[in-house]
N, C-alpha and C positions, 0 to 999 in steps of 0.2 A: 511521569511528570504530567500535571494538567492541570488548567487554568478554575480556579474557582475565586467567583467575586474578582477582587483587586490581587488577588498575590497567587505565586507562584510555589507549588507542591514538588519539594525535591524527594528520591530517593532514591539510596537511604539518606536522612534526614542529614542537612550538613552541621546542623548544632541539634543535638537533643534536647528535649522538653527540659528545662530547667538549669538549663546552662548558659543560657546567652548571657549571664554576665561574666564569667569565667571565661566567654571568647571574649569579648569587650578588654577584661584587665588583659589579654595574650599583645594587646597592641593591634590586634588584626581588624578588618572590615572587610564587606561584601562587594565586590565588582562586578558588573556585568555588561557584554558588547552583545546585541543584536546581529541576529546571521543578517547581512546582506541580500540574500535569495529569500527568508519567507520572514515566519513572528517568532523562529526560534532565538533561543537566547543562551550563552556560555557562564556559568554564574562561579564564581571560584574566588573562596580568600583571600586576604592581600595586606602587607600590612599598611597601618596605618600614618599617613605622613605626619599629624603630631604627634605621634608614639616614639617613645626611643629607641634607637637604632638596635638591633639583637645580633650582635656577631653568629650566624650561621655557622655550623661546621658540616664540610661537606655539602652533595647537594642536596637540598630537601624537596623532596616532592610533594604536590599540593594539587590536591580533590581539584575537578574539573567537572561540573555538574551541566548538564545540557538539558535546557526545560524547555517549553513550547506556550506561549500564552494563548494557542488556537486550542477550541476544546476540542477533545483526543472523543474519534466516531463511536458510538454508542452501542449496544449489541445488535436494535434495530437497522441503523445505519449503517453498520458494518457488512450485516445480511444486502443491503441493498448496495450498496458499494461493490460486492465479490460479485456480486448476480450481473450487474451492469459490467463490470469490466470483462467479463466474456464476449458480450455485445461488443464492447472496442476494439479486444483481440480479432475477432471476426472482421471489425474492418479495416483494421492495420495490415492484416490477412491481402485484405481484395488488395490495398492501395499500393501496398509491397506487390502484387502480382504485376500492378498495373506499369508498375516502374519497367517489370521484363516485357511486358507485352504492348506496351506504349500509348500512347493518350486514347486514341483512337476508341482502344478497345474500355475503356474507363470511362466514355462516353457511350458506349452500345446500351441497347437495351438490358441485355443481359446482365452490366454491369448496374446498372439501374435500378432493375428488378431488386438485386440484392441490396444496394443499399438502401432502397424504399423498404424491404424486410426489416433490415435490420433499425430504422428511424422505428418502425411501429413496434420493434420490441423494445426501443426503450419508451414508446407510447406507453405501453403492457404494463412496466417493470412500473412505472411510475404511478398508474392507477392502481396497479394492486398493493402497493406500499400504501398509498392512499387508504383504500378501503382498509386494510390491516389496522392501519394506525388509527383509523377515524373509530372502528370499535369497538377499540383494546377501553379497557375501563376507565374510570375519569384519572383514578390510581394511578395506571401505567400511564397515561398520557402525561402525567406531569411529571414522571420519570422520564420520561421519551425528551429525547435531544431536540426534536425536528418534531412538531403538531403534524396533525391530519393535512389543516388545511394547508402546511408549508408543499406538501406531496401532492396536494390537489392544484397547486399552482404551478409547480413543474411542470404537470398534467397537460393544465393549460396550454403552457408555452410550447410545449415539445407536440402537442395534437396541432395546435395551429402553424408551425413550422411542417409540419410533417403533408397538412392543406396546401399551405401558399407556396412550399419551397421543393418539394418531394410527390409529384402527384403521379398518377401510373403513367406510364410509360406513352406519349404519345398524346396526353391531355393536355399537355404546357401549358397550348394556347389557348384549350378551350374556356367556356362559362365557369368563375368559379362559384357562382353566387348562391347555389345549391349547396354547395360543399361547406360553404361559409356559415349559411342557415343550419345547417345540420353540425356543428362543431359548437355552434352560438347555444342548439338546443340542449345538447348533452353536456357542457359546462356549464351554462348558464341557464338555469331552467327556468323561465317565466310563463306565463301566470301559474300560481303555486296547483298543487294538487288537490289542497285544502279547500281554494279557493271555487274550483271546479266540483268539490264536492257537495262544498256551502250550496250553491246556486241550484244543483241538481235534485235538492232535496226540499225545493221550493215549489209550491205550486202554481206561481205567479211571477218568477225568477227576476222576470223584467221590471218589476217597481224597489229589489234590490239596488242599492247604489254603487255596488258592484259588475253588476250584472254587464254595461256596457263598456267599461273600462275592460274586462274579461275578454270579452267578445270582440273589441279592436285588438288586445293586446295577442290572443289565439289566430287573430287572420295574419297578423301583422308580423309571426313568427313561424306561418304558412302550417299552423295547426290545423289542419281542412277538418278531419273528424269530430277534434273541440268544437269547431265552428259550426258545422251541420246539424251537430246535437242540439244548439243553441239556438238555433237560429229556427229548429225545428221549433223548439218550445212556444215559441210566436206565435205558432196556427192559432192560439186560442186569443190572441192579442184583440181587444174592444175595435181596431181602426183596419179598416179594409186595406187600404194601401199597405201598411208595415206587412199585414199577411201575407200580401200578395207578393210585393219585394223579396222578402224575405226570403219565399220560394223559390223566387225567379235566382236569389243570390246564392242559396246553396251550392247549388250543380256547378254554378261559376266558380267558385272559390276550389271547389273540389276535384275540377277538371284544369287548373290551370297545368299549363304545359311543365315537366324537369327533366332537363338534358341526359338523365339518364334513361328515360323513357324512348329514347329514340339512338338511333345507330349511326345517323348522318347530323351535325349540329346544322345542315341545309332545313332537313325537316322540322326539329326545334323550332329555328328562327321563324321558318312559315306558321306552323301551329298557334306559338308565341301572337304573330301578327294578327291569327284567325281571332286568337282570345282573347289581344286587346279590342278589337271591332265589337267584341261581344259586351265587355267592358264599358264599352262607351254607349251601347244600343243603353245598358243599363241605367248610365247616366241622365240619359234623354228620358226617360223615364221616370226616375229620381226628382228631376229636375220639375217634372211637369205635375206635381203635387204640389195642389196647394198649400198657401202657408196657415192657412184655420186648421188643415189635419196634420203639421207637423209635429204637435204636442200632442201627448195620452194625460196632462194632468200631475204627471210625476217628473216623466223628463220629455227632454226634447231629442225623440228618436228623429227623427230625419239629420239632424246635423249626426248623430252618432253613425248612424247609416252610412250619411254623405263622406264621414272620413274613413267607413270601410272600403267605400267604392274611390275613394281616392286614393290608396292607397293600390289598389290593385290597378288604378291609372298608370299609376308611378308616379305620382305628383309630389316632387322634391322639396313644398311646404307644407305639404299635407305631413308628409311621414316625419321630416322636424318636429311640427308641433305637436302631433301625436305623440311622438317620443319624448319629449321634454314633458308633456302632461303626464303622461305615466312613467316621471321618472327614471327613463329609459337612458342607456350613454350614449358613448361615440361609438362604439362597437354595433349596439342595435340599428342605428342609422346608416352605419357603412354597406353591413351586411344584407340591410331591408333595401337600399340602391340596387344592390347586386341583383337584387331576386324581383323587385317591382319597376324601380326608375329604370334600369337598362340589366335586361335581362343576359345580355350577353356580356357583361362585363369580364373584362381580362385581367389575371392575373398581373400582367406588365401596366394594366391601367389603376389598378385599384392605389397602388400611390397616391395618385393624383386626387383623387375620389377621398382616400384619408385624410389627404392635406387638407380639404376644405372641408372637411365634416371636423377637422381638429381645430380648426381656425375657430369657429363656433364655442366648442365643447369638449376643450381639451383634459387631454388624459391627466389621472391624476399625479402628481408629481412627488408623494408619499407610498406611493404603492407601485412598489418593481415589477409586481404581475402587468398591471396594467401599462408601465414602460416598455416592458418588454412586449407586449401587443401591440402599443402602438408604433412604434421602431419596425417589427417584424409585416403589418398591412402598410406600413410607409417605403417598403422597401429598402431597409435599411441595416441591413446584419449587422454588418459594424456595430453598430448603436444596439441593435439588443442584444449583442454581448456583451459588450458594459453593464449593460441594465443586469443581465443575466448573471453576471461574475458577480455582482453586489446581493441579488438574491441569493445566489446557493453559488458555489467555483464548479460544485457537479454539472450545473446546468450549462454553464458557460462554456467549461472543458468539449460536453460531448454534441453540442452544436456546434462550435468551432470547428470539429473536427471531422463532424458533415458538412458545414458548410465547405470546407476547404476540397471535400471528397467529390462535393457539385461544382466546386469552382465559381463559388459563391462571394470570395473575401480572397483577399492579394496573397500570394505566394511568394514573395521575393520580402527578404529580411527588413527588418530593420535598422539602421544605423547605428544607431546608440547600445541599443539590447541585442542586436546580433539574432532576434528572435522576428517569425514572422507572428500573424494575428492567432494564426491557430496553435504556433509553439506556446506563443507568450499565456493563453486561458489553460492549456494544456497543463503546463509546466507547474503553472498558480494551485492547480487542482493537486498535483503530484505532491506539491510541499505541503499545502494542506493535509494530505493525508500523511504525510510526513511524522504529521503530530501524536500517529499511531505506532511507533515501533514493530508491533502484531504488524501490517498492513506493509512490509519493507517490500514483498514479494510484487504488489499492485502498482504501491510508489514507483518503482524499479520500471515497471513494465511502462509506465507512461511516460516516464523521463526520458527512458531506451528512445519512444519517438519522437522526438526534439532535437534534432541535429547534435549538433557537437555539444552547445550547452547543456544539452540535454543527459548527454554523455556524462557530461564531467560532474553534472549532480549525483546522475545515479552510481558513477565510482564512488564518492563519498557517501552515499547511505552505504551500499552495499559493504564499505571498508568500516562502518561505524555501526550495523546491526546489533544491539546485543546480545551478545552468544549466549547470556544467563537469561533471554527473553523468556523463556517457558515456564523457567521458575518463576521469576520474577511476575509475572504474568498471573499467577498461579496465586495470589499473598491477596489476599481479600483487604477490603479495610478494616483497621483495627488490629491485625498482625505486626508480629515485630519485626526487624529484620532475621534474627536467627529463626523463624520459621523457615524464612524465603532460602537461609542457605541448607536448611535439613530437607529442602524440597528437590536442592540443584539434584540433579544427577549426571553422569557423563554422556548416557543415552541420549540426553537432552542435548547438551552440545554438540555434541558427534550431529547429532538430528540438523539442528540448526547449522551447522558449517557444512553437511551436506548439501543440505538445499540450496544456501549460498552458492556452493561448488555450482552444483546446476542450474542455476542462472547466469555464474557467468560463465560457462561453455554455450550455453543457450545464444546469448547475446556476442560468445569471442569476445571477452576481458579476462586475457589469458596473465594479464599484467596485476589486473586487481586479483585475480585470483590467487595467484601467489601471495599475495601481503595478506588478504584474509588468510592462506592458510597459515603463512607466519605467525600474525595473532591470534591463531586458533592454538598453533606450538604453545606458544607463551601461555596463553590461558590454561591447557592442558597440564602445562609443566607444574603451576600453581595449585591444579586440584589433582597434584599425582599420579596424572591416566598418561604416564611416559610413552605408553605402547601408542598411541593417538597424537601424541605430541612428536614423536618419532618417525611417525606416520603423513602427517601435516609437513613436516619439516621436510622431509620428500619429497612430498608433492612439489611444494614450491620449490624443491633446487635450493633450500637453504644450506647450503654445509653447512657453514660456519655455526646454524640455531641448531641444528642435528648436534654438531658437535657440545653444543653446552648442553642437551638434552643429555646426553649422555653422560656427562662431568655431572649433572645434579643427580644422575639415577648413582654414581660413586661416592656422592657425598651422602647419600644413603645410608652407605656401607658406614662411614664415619659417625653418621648422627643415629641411625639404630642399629648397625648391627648388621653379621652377617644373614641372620636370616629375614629380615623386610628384604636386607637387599637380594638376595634371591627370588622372591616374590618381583621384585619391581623389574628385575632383570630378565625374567619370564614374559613380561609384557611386551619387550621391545627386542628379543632374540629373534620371533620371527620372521623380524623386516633384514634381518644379517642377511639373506640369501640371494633375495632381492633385491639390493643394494651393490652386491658382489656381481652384481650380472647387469645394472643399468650405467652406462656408458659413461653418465655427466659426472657421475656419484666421484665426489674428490676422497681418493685415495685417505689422506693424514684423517679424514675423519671417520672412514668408514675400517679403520684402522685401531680406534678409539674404541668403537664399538664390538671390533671382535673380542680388546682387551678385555670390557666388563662383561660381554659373553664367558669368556674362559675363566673369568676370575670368580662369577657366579658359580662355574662349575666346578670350581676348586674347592667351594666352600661347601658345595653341598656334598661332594665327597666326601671332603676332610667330615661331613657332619655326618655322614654313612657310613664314616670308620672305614671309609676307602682309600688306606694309608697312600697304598702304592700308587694307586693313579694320581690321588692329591699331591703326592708328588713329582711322578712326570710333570703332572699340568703344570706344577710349579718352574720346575725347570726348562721347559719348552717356553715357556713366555717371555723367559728370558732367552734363549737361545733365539726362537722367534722375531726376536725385537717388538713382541707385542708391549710388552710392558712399559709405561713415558715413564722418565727418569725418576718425575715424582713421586712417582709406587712403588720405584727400588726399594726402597728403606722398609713399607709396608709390607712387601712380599718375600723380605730378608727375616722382618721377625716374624712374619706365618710360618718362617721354614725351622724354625726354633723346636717348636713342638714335636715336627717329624725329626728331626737332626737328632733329638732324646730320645727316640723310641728305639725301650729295650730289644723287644722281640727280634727285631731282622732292622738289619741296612736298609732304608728308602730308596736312598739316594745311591746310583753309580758314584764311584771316584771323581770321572770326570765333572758330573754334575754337581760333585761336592765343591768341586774346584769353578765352577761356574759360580756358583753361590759367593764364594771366594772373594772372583775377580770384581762381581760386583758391588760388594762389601769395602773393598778397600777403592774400588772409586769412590763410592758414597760417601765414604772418610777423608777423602784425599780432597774432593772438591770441595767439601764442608772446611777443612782446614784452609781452603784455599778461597776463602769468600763465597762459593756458591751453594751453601746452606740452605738457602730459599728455595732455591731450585730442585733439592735431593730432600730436604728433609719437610718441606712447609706441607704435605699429607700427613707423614707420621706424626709431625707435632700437632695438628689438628687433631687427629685420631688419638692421644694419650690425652690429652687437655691443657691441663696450666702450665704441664712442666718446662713447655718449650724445649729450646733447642739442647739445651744440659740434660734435659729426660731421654729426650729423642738418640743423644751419642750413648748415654747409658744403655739405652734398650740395644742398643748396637753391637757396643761392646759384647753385650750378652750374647747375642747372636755368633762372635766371634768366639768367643770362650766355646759355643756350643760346637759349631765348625772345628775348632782345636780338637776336641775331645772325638767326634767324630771320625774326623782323619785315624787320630788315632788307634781307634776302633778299627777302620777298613785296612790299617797297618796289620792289625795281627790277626787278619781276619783274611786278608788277601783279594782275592778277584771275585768275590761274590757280589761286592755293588754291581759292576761290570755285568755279570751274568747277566742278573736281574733286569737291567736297562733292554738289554739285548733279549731278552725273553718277552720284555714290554715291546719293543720293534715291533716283533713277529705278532704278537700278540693284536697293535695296533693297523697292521697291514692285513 
């Protein structure tokens, strides 16, 4: 099923190509109820209320079609879906440890360490999808589910979460404003490369109109190298003063203090101190040119100057209007505070610092990247997992689900949903991928951690998997349905209700496991793999479905014949033994099953010309009490054929007389109303004749018994012998 345009793709097809008016005259129409939990939807026939009423006979059953209007993940996104959900196993891993070994240790470093790994590999997993998709061909891109740039904004989000929320172990409270700049640089690259090349292949670079916008925009995103280069090019500049600054600016710019350069943030801050002093000697200096040699005739360097060196003042109107003349956002302004206005900026301050840089220049409110940025420097999880859940459910799921591991976002439920913040993005993501069938295994996995809801979802995927998924999976577009069933095989199913099986031993859904293997019975029974259906039925502790498994492997025998049913009766002999020996296994049904055992092997006798045993077997079933009443009649006329054979007696006396006994009960209760019960196999097994054919065959059988006896009359005790040779024989 999957969503294209406005309408919903079912299959197999609920009305084929050319028929919707022949359902239309049937009186019927289409219904459909939305699941409650995601966008799936139940779509099934119905008739229609001005259609005239159709006396039904019996009950009729009617197609139940399940479609999805989310579109089903892509080959790309599937790759990137399975990669990523290892990362979560891993940290459902620590969070589950952390419940035996208690908060304490969930808070250590050690526990830290690891979940700051695992943030930066889903950092990884989201750039290199990135770079994959950005240059697959223009072709594949518009095949592709999800653009480049939708992975370049994950990117985004999950680096700058992984700065402000996840930093190593012991930096909480340090400077983040370095970190900041360096995330700003590597997302957001400004000034272009182009631009930096244009300028450097100029002789003159500085009567370019570019050239100073460049040159603020490189200090201003603490490009020291761009800078230096630049600012070298000057030495030849016509005005004594700009050379001279200029030189004096290099070293400054290049030498300013980052907190990683030092091991104490004591020594930073002083450094820091030393190099705004120096900063400001610059200014005095700046300052004291006069205003005849601020211009070269092209531009007005000294104000360009004056806003480089205001800026490394830290001057909170300086870097505003700087940034608004080039264009620049609220991001470039937050992060250029960090690193000039106040070099020591905290991470627990930087809120503060966003609010009034938003007050200004607010984020945009069409673009979820940018939402979700400014929510996450505002301090606000909450809020960009909203933002986050509307960009992509991926994004939202798996920061929820750190933040909840940092103790980021509330842990105690909800009211209404019974879910906390991080079940609730969790859960959303699970049913989303819901929309995949392929993907039951993943689905599964993220439900499982979602408390009890969580639970009760993944019993129904896990009880609603399609077991024909591989085939069905397999049917390209443009295929018919009889491809998809020349594809099924049992391999396939057996595959798929395995896996099933081991997940829910994995998770202990010892309860769904049985009902999957129930309808694993049923399905198997339908593509004739009895031995698997037999199999399944076991597992689960179904007598009762064992027992009809077995009743269809006999109707077998009725609808082809003794030799399929030998065939089909090979498939599910094995489980006789193991059944006889497990505890729960209820006797009336495991009872059934020795019947079409021995009865299999009566017939493949009788078809080896293995008179003598085919006839023990015969009479043993009966002695036995293998035989249910309703096969009496059945295994009276198989005894027809030996009862006539010239060569030797089959049958002992006594066993003739068994034959006998049960013959004239089969008659007696036939005469006596219970005809249904003695004859309703045999009359199936002749066909139309009913029960008049069934007493006729009977008869026959008796006339052949008559004749018989009379035989061992003048013939004496050699049935007897024979029986008694078979004992020994059998022992």
């Amino acid at each position: 099923m999957s969503s294209i345009d406005h309408h919903l793709n079912l299959f197999p097809p609920l009305i084929q190509v050319g028929h919707a008016e022949q359902f239309i005259q049937s009186g019927r129409t289409l219904l459909s109820t939305q699941s409650p939990l995601n966008q799936s939807y139940a779509v099934f026939p119905s008739a229609r209320k001005d259609a005239p009423s159709i006396k039904a006979s019996g009950v009729e059953e009617q197609p139940i079609f399940f479609a999805s209007s989310e579109t089903s993940p892509s080959s790309e996104r599937r790759l990137f879906i399975g990669d990523t959900s290892i990362i979560f196993a891993a940290l459902q891993n620590l969070t589950n440890t952390a419940q035996s070994r208690g908060q304490e240790w969930l808070h250590s470093q050690e526990t830290h360490d690891v979940i700051r790994k695992l943030t930066l590999d889903y950092v990884n997993f989201t750039r290199e999808c990135w770079i994959h998709t950005s240059q697959t061909s223009v072709q594949s891109q518009g095949a592709s589910q999800f653009s480049g740039d939708h992975y370049r904004s994950l990117y985004t989000c999950l680096a700058l979460f992984a700065v402000l929320y996840v930093p190593e172990y012991g930096y909480e409270d340090a400077p983040v404003g370095d970190d900041l700049m360096e995330w700003l640089n590597v997302h957001f690259i400004e000034p272009s490369t182009e631009e930096g090349d244009h300028l450097s292949g100029l002789d003159r670079p500085w009567e370019d109109e570019t050239f100073w916008p460049y040159l603020v925009r490189v200090t201003l995103r603490g490009l020291s190298k761009a800078a230096a280069f630049f600012l070298a090019t000057l030495s030849t500049h016509p005005s004594d003063n700009l050379r001279r600054l200029a030189q004096r600016l290099s070293p400054l710019i290049q030498s300013q203090p980052h907190l990683q350069s030092f091991e104490a943030e004591r020594d930073f801050a002083y450094a820091s101190h030393r190099w705004k002093d120096k900063v400001k000697a610059l200014r005095i200096e700046l300052d004291s040119v006069s205003e005849s040699d601020r211009h070269d005739g092209i531009e007005n360097w000294w104000d360009r100057l004056s806003d480089i060196v205001g800026i490394l003042e830290g001057r909170n109107e300086v870097i505003r209007r700087v940034c608004e003349d080039l264009g620049a956002d609220w991001r470039e302004i937050s992060v250029s505070w960090g690193v000039f206005a106040d070099a020591r900026l905290r991470r627990q301050d930087l809120p503060e610092v966003a609010s009034q840089v938003l007050d200004d220049m607010p984020q945009d409110p069409t673009n979820l990247e940018d939402m979700v940025h400014a929510a996450l420097f505002s301090g606000d999880p909450a809020k960009a997992l909203s933002h986050a859940a509307q960009l992509d459910p991926w994004l939202a799921a798996h920061m929820a689900d750190l933040m909840q591991a940092l103790s980021l976002i509330e842990k105690d439920a909800n009211e209404d949903s019974g879910l906390n913040v991080r079940d609730f993005y969790v859960l959303g993501y699970a049913q989303y991928l819901h929309a995949d069938p392929a993907l039951w295994r993943i689905t599964v996995a993220y439900m499982f951690s979602c408390g009890e809801t969580g639970v009760r979802s993944a019993d129904e995927v896990l009880m609603h998997v399609p077991l024909k998924l591989r085939s069905v999976g397999s049917i390209t577009h443009g295929q018919g349905e009889q491809n998809g069933a020349d594809n099924l095989k049992s391999g396939d199913l057996a595959g798929v209700v395995k896996d099933i099986n081991a997940t829910c031993y994995e998770y202990q859904r010892e309860e769904v496991r049985r009902t999957i293997c129930r309808i694993a019975a049923q399905t198997f029974v339908q593509e004739k793999e009895y031995g698997l259906a037999l199999s399944y039925s076991s597992s689960a502790e179904d007598w009762p479905g064992l027992g009809r498994v077995v009743d269809r492997v006999l109707q077998e025998y009725i609808n082809a014949g003794p030799a399929q049913f030998i065939r089909y009766v090979a498939g599910i002999a094995p489980s006789l033994q193991a059944l006889r020996m497990q505890s729960g296994a209820q006797g009336i049904f495991v009872h059934r099953l020795m019947f079409a055992v021995r009865y299999a092997e009566f017939h493949q006798r009788l078809g080896n010309q293995d008179l003598q045993d085919a006839a023990w077997d015969l009479v043993s079933m009966f002695q036995d009490g293998l035989s249910p009443k309703s096969w009496w009649a059945v295994l009276l006329c198989d005894s027809q054929q030996l009862l006539q054979h010239d060569a030797t007696l089959l049958f002992p006396y006594a066993g003739a007389c068994v034959l006998l006994q049960h013959l004239e009960e089969v008659i007696a209760r036939t005469d006596q109303g219970s005809g249904d019960e003695h004859l309703r196999v045999l009359v199936a097994k002749l066909g139309s004749g009913g029960t008049t054919e069934a007493l006729h065959a009977l008869q026959g059988v008796r006339l052949s018994l008559a004749k018989y006896f009379a035989r061992c009359t003048m013939i004496g005790t050699g049935g007897k012998q024979i029986l008694e040779r078979k004992f020994v024989a059998a022992v």
